[in-house]
N, C-alpha and C positions, 0 to 999 in steps of 0.2 A: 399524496402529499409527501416531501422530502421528509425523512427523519436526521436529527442534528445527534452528532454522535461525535465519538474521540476513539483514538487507537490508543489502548493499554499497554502500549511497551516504555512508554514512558512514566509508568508507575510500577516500574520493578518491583518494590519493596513490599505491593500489598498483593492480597489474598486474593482469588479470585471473588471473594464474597464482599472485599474489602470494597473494590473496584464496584462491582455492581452496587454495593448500595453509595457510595458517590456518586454515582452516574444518578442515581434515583434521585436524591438529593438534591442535586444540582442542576434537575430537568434536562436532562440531555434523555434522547430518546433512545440511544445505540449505543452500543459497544465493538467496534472490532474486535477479536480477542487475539491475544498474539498465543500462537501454540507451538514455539521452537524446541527441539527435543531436549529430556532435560543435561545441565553440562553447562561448561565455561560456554560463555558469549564470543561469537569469531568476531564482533564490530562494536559499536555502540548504537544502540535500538538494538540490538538483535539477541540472541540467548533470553529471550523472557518467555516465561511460560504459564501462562494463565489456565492453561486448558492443558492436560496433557492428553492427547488424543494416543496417542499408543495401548493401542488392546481396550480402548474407549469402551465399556460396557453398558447397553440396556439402560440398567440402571441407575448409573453413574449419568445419560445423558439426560435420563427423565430428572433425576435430582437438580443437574444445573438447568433443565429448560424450568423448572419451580422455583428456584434461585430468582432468574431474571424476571419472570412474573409476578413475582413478590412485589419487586422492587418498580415494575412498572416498564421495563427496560427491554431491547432486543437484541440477539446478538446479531450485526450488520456483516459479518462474516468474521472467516476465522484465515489470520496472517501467518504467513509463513515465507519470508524472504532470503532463503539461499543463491546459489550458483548452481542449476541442473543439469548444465552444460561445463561445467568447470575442466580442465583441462586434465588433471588427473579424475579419472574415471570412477575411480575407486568411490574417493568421495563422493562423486556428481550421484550413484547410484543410492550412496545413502538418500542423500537430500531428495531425489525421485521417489523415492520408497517411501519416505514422511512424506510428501506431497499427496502419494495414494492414501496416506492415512489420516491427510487432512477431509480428502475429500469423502472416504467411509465415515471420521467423523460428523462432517457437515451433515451429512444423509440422517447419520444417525439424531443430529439435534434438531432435525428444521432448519439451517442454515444455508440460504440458498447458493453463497459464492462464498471461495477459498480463494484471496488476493496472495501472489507471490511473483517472481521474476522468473522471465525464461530465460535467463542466462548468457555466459558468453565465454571463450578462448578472447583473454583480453590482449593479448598478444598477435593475432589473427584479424583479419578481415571479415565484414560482415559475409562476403561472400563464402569466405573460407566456414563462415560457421554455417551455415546455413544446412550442408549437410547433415551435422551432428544434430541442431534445429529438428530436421525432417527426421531424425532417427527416436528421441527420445518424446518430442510432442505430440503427434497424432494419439500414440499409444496413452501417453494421458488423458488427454481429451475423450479419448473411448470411453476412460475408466469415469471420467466425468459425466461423460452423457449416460452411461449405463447406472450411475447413482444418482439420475436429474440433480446435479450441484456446478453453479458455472464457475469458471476460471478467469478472473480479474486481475491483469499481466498489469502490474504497475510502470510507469514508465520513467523511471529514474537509471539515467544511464548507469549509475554505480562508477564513476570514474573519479572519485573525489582523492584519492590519494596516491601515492608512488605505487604501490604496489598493483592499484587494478587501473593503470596509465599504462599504451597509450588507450586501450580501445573500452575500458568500463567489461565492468561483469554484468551487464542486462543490454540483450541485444537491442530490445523494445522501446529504444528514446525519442524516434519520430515519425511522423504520418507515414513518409514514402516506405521505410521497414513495417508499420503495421498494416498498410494493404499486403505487402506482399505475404505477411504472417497471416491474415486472414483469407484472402486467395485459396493459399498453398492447405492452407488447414480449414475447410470450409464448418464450421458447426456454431448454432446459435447458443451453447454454453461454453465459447473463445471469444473474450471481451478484454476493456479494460478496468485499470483501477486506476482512475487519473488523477492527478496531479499537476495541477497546472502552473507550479512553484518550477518545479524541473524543465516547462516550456522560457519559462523567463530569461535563466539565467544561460538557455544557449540561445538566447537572442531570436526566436520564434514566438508567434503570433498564441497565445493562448486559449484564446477565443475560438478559432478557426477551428479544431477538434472539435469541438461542441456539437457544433452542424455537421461536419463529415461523417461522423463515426457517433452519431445520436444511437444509432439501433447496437453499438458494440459499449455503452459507457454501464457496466454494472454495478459499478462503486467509485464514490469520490473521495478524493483526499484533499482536506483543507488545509493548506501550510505555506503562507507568504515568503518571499525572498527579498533581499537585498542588493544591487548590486552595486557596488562600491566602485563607481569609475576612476576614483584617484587611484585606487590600488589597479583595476584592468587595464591605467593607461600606461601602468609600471612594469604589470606583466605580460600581456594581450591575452588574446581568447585560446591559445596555444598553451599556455599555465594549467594545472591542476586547479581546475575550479574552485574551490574552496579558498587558493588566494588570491581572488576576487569577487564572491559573492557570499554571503551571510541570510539560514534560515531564519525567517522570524515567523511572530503570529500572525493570522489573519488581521490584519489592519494596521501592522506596522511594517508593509513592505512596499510594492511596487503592484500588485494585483489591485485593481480594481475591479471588489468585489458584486460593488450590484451590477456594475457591467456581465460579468462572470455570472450572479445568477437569473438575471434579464434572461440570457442565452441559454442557459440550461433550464430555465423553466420554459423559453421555448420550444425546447427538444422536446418537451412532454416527459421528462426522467423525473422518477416519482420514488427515488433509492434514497440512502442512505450517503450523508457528507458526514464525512469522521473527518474533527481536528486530529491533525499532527503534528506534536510539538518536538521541535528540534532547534530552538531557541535556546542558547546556549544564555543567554541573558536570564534566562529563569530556570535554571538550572541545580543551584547552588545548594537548595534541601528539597525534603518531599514537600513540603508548605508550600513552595516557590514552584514546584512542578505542580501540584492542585491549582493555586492559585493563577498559571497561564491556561489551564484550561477554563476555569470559573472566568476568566475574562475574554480569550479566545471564543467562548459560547455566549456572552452577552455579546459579545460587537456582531457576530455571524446571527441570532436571532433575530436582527431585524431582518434578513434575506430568509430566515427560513422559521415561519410562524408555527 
């Protein structure tokens, strides 16, 4: 049976305790946890740290897997969305290095999947990246299957501003690049964390993943889009994304959601659908950020009992 869950990065301001007993509260089954190391935020969602997995102890993870049991709650995996492949090296190895420490952590809590991005030279061609791809991923994947914890590549190009235009900083935004990333890197702990908001808004079938890549989908993300044709007629599909299409909640975009989980209760996927809230519309305090999830999770309840 699906468990109905939310990603914590959108509740910066509480506690990891805070969080779980919300989640309890408000019958959500899961928690993503977000675990960015601690320090300024490079984006928005990102710098949140609900888990610090760095030198993660023993005891420290029995403590939080009793947290979540309290409260009735699971953690759905633990988030971690950098650039591993970033163009200065220097950095990309940090962000490598936390990624191995996501995934020693996962090991350590019971946590089956660490969702994050494989990266990109946004400046570069997919093929130009591709070596650097084959250089830094296998050797994760090792470290994953040697800790049984999968790897769930979210597929959000990352291309929404000036800065990571023209090519996005996550290589992983469409089927024909993810055969070729599952190919080239053959292991049953190299999957996704889908998102079928990020199919919408470059004009691709949402659906159609579902069935192809049924045996690679380890984690969902629930997060509706917008796209606003009077503004795409102004820019075209050539624009920075963003000034033409708008995040909202499940049931206030363009996904049609029982369609959506029609299809993936076909697949047989029996994982964890974490809302993601990036609705700038409920944004404005924490009340108003609780409050798109508390409503986010009632509309999605009726797809997932």
């Amino acid at each position: 049976m699906m468990q109905l869950g939310f990603v914590s990065a959108i509740l910066p301001d509480l506690s990891l305790k805070e969080v779980v007993q919300f989640a309890g509260e408000h019958d959500f089954d899961a928690v993503e946890v977000m675990c960015w190391p601690r320090g300024k935020a490079e984006r928005r969602y990102a710098g949140v740290t609900h888990i610090d997995v760095t030198d993660l102890t023993k005891d420290e993870a029995v403590a939080i897997k009793v947290l979540f049991e309290e409260h009735g709650v699971e953690i759905s995996g633990l988030g971690y969305y950098p650039n591993p492949l970033a163009p200065d090296t220097e950095a990309a190895q940090v962000y490598i290095d936390h990624i191995k420490e996501l995934i020693r952590a996962a090991d350590l809590l019971d946590v089956p999947v660490v969702n994050t991005f494989i990266g990109r030279d946004w400046k570069k061609s997919v093929e130009e990246n591709w070596p650097r791809f084959m250089e830094v991923w296998p050797p994760l994947i090792e470290v994953a299957e040697q800790h049984d914890v999968k790897i769930g590549i979210e597929n959000c190009p990352m291309a929404f501003t000036e800065d990571e235009w023209p090519g996005g900083k996550n290589l992983a935004r469409s089927p024909k690049i993810w055969r070729r990333m599952f190919s080239d890197i053959e292991s049953d702990h190299f999957g996704l964390n889908y998102d079928p908001s990020h199919m919408v808004w470059q004009q691709m079938d949402y659906l159609r993943p579902l069935r192809e890549f049924a045996d690679k989908l380890f984690h969902i993300h629930a997060k509706d889009v917008r796209v606003d044709r009077h503004r795409l007629n102004e820019v075209g599909v050539m624009a920075t994304p963003l000034a033409f299409h708008t995040p909202k909640l499940p049931g206030l975009g363009e996904i049609d959601w029982g369609a959506f989980f029609s299809v993936l209760s076909d697949t047989g996927y029996d994982g964890p659908v974490c809302i993601e809230v990036e609705d700038r519309a409920y944004e404005g305090s924490l009340e108003a950020r609780k409050g798109a999830l508390i409503q986010a999770g009632r509309f999605l309840r009726q797809f997932v009992p």
